[in-house]
C-alpha positions in Angstrom: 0.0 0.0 0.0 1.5 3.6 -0.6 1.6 6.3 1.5 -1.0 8.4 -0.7 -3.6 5.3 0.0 -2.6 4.6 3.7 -2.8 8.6 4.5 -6.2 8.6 2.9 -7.0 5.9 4.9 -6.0 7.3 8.3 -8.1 10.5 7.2 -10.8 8.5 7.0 -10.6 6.7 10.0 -10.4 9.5 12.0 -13.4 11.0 10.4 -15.5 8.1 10.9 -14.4 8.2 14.7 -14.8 12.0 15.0 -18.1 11.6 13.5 -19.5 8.6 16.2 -18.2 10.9 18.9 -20.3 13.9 17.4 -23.2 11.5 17.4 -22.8 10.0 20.5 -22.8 13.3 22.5 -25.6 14.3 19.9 -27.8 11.0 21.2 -26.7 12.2 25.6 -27.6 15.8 24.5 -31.1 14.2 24.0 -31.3 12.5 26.3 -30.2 15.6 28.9 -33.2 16.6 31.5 -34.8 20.3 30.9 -37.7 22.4 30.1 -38.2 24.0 26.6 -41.2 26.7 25.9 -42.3 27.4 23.0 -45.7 29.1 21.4 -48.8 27.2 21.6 -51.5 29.7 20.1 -53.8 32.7 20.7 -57.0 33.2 22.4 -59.7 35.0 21.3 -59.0 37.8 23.3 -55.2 37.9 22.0 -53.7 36.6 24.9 -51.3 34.0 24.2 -50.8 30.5 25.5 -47.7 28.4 25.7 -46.3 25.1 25.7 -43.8 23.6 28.1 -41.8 20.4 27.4 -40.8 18.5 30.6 -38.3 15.9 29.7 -36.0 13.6 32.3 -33.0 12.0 31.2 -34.8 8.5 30.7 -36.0 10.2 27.4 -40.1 10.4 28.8 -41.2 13.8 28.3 -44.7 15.6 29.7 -46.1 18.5 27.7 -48.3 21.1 29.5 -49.8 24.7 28.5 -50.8 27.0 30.8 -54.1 27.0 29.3 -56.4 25.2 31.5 -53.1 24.0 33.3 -53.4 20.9 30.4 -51.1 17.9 30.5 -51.0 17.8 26.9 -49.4 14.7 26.7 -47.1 12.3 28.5 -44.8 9.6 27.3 -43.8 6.4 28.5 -41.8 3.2 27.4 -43.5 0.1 27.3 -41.8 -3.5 27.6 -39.6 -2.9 24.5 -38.3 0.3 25.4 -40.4 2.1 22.8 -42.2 5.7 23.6 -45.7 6.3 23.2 -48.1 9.3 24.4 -50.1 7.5 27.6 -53.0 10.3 27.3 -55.8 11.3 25.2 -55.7 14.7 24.1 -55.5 17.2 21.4 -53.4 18.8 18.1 -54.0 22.1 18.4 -55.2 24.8 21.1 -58.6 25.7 19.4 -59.7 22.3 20.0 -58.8 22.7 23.7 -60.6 25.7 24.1 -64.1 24.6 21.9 -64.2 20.9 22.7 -62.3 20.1 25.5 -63.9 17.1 28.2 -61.2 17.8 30.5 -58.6 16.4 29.0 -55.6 16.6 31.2 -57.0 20.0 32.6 -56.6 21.3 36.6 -59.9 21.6 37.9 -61.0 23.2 40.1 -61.9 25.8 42.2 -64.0 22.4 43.0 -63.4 18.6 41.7 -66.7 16.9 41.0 -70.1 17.8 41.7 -72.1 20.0 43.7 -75.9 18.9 44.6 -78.0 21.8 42.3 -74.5 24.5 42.9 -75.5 25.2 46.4 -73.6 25.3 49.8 -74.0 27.2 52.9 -71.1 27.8 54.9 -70.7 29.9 57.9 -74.5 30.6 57.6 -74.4 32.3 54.0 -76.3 30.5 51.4 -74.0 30.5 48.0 -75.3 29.9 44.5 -72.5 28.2 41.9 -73.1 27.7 38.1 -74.6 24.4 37.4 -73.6 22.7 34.4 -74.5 19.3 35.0 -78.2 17.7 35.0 -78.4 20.7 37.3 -75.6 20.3 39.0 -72.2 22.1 39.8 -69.1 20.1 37.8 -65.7 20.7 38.0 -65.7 24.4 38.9 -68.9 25.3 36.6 -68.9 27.1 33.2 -65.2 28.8 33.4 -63.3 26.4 35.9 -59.8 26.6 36.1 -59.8 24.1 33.3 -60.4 27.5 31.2 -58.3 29.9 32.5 -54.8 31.3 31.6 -52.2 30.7 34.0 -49.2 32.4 35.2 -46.1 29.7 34.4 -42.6 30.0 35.4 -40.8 27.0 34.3 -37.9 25.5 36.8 -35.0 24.1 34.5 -32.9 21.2 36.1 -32.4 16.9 36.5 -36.5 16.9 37.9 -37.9 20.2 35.4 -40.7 22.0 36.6 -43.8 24.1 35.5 -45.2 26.8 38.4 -48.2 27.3 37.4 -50.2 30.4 39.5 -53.7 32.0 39.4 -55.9 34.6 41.6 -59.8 33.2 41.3 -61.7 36.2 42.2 -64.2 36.7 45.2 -67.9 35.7 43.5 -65.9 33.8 40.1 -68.8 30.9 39.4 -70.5 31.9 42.6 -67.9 31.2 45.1 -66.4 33.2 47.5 -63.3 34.2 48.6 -60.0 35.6 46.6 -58.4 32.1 46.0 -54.6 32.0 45.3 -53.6 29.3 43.8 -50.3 27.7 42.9 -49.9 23.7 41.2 -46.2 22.4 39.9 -45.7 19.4 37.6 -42.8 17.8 38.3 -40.9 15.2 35.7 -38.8 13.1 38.1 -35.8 11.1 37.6 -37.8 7.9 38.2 -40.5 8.3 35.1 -43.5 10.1 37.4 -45.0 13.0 37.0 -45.8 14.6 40.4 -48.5 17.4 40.8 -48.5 19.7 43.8 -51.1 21.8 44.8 -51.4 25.0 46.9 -54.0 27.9 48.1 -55.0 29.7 50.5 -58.0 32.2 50.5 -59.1 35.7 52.0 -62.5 34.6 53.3 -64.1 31.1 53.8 -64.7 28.9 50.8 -64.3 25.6 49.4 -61.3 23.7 47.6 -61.2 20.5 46.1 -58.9 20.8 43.5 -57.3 17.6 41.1 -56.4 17.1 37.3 -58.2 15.2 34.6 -56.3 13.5 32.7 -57.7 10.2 30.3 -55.1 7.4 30.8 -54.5 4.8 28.0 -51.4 2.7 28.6 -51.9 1.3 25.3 -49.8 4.2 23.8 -52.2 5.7 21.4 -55.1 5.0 21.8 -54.9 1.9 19.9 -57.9 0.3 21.8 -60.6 0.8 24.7 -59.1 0.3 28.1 -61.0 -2.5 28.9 -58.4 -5.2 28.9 -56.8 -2.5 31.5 -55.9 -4.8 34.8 -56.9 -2.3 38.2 -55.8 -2.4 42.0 -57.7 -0.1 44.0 -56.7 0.3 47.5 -60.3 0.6 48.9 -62.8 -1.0 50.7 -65.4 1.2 50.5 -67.1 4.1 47.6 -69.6 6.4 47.6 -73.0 5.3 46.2 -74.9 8.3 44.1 -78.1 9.0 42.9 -79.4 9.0 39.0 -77.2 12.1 38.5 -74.2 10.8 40.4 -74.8 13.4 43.3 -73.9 11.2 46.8 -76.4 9.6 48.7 -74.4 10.4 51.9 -73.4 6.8 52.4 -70.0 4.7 52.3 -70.9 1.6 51.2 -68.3 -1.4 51.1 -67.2 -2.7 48.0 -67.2 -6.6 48.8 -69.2 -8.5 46.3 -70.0 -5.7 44.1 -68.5 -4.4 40.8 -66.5 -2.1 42.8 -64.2 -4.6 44.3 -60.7 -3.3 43.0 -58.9 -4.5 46.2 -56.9 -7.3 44.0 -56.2 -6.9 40.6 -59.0 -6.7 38.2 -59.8 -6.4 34.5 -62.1 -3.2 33.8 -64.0 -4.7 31.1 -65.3 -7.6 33.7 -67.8 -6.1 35.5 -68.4 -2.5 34.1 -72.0 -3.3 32.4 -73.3 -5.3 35.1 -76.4 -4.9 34.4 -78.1 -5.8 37.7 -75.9 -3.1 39.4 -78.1 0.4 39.8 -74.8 2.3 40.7 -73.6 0.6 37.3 -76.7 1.9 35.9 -76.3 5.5 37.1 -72.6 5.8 36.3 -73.0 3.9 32.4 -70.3 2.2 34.3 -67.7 3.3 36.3 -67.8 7.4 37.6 -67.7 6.9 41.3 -65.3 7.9 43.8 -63.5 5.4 46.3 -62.3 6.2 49.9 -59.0 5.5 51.4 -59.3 3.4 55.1 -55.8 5.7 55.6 -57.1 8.8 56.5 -53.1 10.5 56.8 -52.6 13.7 55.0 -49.2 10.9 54.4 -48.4 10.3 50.3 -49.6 6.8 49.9 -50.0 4.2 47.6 -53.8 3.9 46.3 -54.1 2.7 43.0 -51.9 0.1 40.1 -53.1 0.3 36.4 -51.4 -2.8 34.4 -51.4 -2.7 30.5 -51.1 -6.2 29.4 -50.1 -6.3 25.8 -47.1 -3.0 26.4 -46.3 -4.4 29.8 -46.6 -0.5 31.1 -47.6 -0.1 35.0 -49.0 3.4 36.1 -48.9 3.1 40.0 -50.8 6.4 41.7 -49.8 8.0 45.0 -51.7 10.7 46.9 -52.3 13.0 50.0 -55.6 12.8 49.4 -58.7 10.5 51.0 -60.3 9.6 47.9 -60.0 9.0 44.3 -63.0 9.3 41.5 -62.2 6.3 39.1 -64.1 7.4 35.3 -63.6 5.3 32.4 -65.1 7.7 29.5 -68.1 6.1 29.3 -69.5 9.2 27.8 -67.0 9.4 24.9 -68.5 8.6 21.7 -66.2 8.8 18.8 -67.5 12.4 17.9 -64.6 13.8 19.4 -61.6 13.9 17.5 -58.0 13.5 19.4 -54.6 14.2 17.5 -53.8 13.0 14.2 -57.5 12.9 13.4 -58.0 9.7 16.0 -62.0 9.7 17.1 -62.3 9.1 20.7 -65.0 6.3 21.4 -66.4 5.1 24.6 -64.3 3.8 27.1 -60.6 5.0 25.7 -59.1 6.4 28.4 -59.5 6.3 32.4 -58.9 8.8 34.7 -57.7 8.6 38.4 -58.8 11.8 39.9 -57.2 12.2 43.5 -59.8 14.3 45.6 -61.8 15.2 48.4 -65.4 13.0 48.3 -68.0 15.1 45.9 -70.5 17.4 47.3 -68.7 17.5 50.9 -70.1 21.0 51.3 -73.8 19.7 51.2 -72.2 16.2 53.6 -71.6 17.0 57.2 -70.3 13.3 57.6 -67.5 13.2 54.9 -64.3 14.8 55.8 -64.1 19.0 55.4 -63.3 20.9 52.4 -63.8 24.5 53.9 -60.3 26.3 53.3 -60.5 29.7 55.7 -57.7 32.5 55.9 -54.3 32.0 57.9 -55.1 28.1 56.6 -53.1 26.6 53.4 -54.5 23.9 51.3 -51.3 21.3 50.4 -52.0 18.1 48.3 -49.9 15.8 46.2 -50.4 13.1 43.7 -47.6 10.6 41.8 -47.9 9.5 38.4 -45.1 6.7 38.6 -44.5 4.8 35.4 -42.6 0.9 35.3 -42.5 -1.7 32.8 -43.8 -5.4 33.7 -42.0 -7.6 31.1 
């Protein structure tokens, strides 16, 4: 070989090499933890929204405007190490604002319903929107679900979005100035953590949690029916013909509602000799924790069988209302044109028990000044190969 051939050889050799090395710190760069913002559209009043992409160095990212506090979407690997969204949700911001059932959206300034949106607290009789067969949902007609929040986002190994926002004394008919601050949190162990704060300048009621539509299938690629659920409770709370309380706590023993060992969703969820079945077009009912600790505890496992992907839930709080979009019906259209049908996602909504203002006997959710409302729930993803 002669020198013209082996220098030419050498040159590129050392290109090759220099060229891995470019694309292996290429393939750690993204891979590296952080936050990126970018724009995510106008409203009609010109205010902008944005986007905020959460992503840990395992590569799972979480996406979340500040419109409506949304978890846009969330990623997670399944048994082959392949990435898929975990959520149902939307393309575009329009579609948020026009046609939105609470996908991924903070809600609040109250979870859940209201019996006919009205409370009396300290003697004063209050009046709330009511936008559900007559009753107050999810913080009525503009709900925190709607509103544009203040976000700050916290760069580092576990990124953060702050999101903050001042609901006004008489907003949907409730009273008090609430301040209120909630943080997603992408931490190193794949889960998404949500924090919640307030605190208020006269009485009122709190009950604040996110709805997101869970479908481990990555997707949306069927029902969640073949879903496998562990509930950690041993009791729920029974509700009329439109899904207000009865004021009971009934045990879940030898009724559809047993979650206590692992269960397919699909076995019992049109049991048709169930009335609470009947009411809820399956499940839309709200569990109660025996551990009554403010403590972060383990309350519910959700097992995907053909992705292997495990969504284990933690949370401060004493309840947990388990929906499994039975009132999706393919008219709503998710991204890339998908049509969400009935039963395609499930959501784990970590609460206080609805209508407590109307239920002397279930635990409080009166928030009064000098006090500070603190929850927190856990999202943690795993893999069952």
């Amino acid at each position: 070989m002669n020198a013209r051939i082996v220098y030419l050889s050498l040159a590129l050799l050392t290109g090759a090499l220099a060229m891995t090395s470019c694309n292996s710190e290429k393939a750690a760069d993204d891979q590296k933890a952080g936050i990126e913002k970018s724009a995510y559209g106008q409203l009609s009043d010109g205010r902008e929204a944005e986007l905020f992409t959460l992503r840990n160095a395992n590569g799972m990212t979480a996406r979340i405007t500040n419109y409506g506090g949304i978890l846009v979407g969330l990623t997670a690997p399944d048994k082959e190490g392949k990435f898929e969204d975990v959520t149902l949700g939307f393309d575009s911001l329009g579609t948020y604002v026009k046609n939105n059932p609470f996908f991924g959206a903070l809600v609040g300034r109250y979870g859940n319903r209201i019996a006919k949106g009205k409370f009396t607290l300290d003697g004063n009789a209050y009046t709330l929107v009511t936008n559900n067969m007559g009753n107050h949902l999810h913080g009525g007609t503009v709900g925190f679900d709607k509103v544009l929040w203040t976000a700050t986002p916290v760069d580092g190994d576990e990124p953060a979005l702050r999101l903050t926002y001042t609901a006004k004394d008489g907003e949907e008919g409730y009273p008090g100035n609430l301040s209120v601050t909630v943080i997603y949190t992408l931490q190193k162990d794949n889960a998404l953590k949500i924090d919640y704060e307030a605190t208020t300048d006269k009485p009122t009621v709190v009950n604040l949690t996110n709805h997101t539509y869970f479908n481990l299938t990555g997707g949306a690629k069927r029902d969640i029916l073949d879903h496998v659920l562990t509930i950690n409770a041993d009791r729920f709370v029974p509700v009329d013909n439109t899904l207000i309380p009865t004021g009971e706590l009934k045990p879940v023993a030898g009724t559809p509602f047993d979650f206590t060992k692992p269960t397919r969703i699909g076995d019992r969820i049109d049991d048709s000799t169930d009335v609470q079945i009947k009411y809820g077009l399956g499940y839309d009912h709200c569990w109660v924790f025996g551990d009554t600790s403010h403590s972060l505890k383990p309350i519910a496992t959700v097992y995907e069988p053909t992705t292997g992907r495990v969504m284990d839930v933690q949370t401060t709080e004493p309840a947990v209302q388990f929906y499994t979009g039975n009132f999706l019906d393919g008219s709503v259209t998710g991204r890339e044109g998908f049509p969400y049908k009935k039963r395609y996602g499930l959501c784990l909504e970590t609460e206080h028990y609805p209508d407590s203002p109307n239920q002397p006997a279930f635990p409080s959710t009166v928030l009064r000044p000098g006090q500070t409302y603190k929850t927190t729930t856990v999202y943690q993803f795993s893999v069952k190969k």
